[in-house]
N, C-alpha and C positions, 0 to 999 in steps of 0.2 A: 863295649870296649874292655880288655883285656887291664888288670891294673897293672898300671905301672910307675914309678917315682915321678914326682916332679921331671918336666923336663928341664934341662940347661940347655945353656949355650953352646955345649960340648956335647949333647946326647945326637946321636947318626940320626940323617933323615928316614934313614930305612926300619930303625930302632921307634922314631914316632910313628910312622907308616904301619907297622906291625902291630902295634898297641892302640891303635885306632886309625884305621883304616878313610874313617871320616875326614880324617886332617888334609888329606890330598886336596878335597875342596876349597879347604879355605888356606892351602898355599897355592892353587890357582886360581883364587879373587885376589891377591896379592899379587900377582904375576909371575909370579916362583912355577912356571912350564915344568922344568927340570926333573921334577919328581918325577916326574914317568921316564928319566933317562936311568939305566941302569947306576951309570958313575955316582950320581947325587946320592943316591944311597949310601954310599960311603963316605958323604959328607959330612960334618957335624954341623949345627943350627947355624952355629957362627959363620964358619967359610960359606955357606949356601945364604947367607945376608950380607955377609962381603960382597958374593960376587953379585949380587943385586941389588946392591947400593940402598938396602931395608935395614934400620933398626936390630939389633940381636937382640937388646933389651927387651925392648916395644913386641918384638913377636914372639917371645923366648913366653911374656908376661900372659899375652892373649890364648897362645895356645893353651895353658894352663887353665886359663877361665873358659876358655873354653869347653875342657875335657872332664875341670871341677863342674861346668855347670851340667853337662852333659849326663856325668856320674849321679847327681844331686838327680836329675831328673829321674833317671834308671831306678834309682832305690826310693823313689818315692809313688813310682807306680803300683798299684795293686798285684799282687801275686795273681795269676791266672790258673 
C-alpha cells in the first residue's frame, strides 16, 4: 500500500481505493457493492455510510486498523 494520512470521514472512496487497493474487500464484506460503481468514487466515507445505513465512525476507525495493521506487517517482514 501506498502511504497515505489517516483516513476521515471526508476522504473519497476512490482516494482509499487508490492507496490500498485491498480495501475494496473489506467494503464488500460490509455490503458497500458501490465501489466498483464509478460514482462512489467521488464519494467521501461519510455519504457512502449514509447511503448504507453503516456507522462513518465504526468504519472510518476499522479501515485505519486495518491498513496500520497491514503497514506493521509490511515493515516487519524480512528484506528479500
Amino acid at each position: 500500500m501506498s502511504q497515505m494520512a489517516q483516513i476521515s470521514k471526508d476522504t473519497l472512496i476512490g482516494d482509499i481505493l487508490k492507496a490500498d487497493p485491498d480495501s475494496a474487500s473489506f467494503f464488500m464484506a460490509i455490503g458497500m457493492y458501490c465501489v466498483a460503481c464509478p460514482a462512489s468514487l467521488g464519494e467521501t466515507l461519510e455519504q457512502a455510510c449514509m447511503v448504507h445505513g453503516v456507522d462513518a465512525d465504526e468504519i472510518t476507525e476499522k479501515l485505519n486498523e486495518q491498513i496500520a495493521s497491514r503497514d506493521s506487517a509490511e515493515h516487519s517482514e524480512p528484506e528479500k
